[in-house]
C-alpha positions in Angstrom: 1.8 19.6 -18.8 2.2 17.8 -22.0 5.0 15.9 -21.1 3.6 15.1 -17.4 0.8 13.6 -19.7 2.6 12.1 -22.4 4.8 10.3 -19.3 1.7 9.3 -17.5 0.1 7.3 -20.9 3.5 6.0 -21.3 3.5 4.6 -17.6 -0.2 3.5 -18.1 0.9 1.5 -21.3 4.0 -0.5 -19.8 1.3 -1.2 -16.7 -1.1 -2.6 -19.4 1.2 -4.5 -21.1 2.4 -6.0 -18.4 -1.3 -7.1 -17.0 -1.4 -9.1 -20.7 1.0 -10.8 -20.0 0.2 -11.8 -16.8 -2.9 -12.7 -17.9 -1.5 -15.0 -21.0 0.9 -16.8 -17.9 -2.0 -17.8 -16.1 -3.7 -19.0 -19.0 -1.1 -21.0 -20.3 -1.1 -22.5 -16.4 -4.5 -23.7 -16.8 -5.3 -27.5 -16.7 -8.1 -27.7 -18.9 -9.9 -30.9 -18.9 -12.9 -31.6 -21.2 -14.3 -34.1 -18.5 -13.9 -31.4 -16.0 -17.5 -30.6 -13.9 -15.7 -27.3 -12.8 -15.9 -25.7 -16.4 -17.5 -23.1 -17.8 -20.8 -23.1 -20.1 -19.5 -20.2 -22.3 -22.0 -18.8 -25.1 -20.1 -18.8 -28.9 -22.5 -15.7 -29.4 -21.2 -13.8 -26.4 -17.6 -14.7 -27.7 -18.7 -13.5 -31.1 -20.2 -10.0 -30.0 -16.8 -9.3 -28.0 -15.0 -10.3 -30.9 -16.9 -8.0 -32.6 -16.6 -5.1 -30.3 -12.9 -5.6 -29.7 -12.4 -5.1 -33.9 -14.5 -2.1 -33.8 -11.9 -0.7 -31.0 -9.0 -1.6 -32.9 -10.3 -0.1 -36.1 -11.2 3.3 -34.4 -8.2 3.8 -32.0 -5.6 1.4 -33.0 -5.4 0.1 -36.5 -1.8 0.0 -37.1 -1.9 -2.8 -34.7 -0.9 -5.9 -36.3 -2.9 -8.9 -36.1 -1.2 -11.3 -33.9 -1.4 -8.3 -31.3 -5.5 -7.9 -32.0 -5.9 -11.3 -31.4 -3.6 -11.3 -28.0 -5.6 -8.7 -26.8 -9.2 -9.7 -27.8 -8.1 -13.5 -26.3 -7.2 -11.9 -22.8 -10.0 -9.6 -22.5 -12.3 -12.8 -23.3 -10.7 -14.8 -20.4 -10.8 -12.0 -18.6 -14.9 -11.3 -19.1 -16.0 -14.5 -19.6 -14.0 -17.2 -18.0 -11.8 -14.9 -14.7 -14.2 -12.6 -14.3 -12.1 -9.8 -14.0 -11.7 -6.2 -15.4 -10.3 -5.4 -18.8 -7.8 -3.0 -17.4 -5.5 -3.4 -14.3 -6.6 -2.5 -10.8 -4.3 0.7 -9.4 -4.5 1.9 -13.2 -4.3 6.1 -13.5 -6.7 6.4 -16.7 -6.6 9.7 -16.3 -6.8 12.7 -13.9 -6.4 10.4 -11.1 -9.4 7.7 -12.2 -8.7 4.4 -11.8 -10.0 1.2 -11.6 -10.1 -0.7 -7.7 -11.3 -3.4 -5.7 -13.7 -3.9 -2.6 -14.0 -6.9 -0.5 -17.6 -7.2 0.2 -19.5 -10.3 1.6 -16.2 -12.4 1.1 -16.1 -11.0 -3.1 -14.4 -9.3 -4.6 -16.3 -6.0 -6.7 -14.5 -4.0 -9.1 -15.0 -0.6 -9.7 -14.2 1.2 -12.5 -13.8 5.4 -12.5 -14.7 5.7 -16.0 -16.9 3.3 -17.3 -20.4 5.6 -16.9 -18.6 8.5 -18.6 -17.5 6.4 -21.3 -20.9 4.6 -21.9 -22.1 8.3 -22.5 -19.4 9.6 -25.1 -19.6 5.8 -26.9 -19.8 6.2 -30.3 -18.8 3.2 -32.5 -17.8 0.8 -29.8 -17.8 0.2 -26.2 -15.7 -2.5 -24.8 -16.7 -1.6 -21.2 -20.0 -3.6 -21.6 -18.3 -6.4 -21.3 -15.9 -5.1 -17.9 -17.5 -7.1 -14.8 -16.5 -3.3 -13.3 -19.7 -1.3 -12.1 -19.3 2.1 -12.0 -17.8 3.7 -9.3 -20.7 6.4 -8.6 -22.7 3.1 -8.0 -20.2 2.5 -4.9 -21.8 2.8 -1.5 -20.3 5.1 0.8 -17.6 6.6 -1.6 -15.9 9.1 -0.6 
């Protein structure tokens, strides 16, 4: 069982770290134009509180992590709340036990779901990055199965 487990995080992890850098590629793609109509009225106080957040995560699970990783990970989860509009971890993810994080097309959108995002917003202690996941919660999901 632990290996099954310990194989499965290792899996997850590789999937994760491949979805940052993805994620880095099509930022660097961008064509950002100051003059540009088509951008984005972003808050510096949102940026700040998910700045925030993100160090509080990094303190509690990960603080070995150097810095130049923190920051690549706190950069891609801001493009991907604020500016993509997409979840924090990759769709088809196994979290764990089978939960995962998908997609529905509905009324030409896309909605992401997220398998774990109530159950973590009730076990939360110091931090909790999922606030800023555009994922709803999957029991929120009409017709699921």
């Amino acid at each position: 069982e632990k290996k099954a487990r310990d194989e499965n995080t290792d899996q997850a992890s590789k999937q994760r770290a491949l979805f940052h850098i993805q994620n880095y590629n099509e930022i660097m793609a961008l064509n950002i134009d100051e003059e540009d109509d088509a951008n984005v009225e972003i808050d510096d106080g949102l940026i700040n509180d998910i700045k925030d957040e993100l160090f509080r995560f990094f303190e509690g699970c990960s603080p070995e992590s150097e810095e130049p990783f923190k920051r690549f990970i706190t950069y891609s989860c801001i493009y991907l709340s604020v500016i993509a509009k997409r979840p924090l971890h990759p769709v088809g993810i196994d979290m764990h036990n089978g939960k995962t994080v998908f997609a529905e097309e509905k009324d030409g959108e896309t909605v992401y779901y997220c398998d774990i995002k109530e159950e973590q917003a009730k076990i939360a202690k110091d931090y909790y990055t999922c606030q800023y996941c555009v994922c709803k919660p999957s029991e929120l999901k009409e017709n699921k199965i």
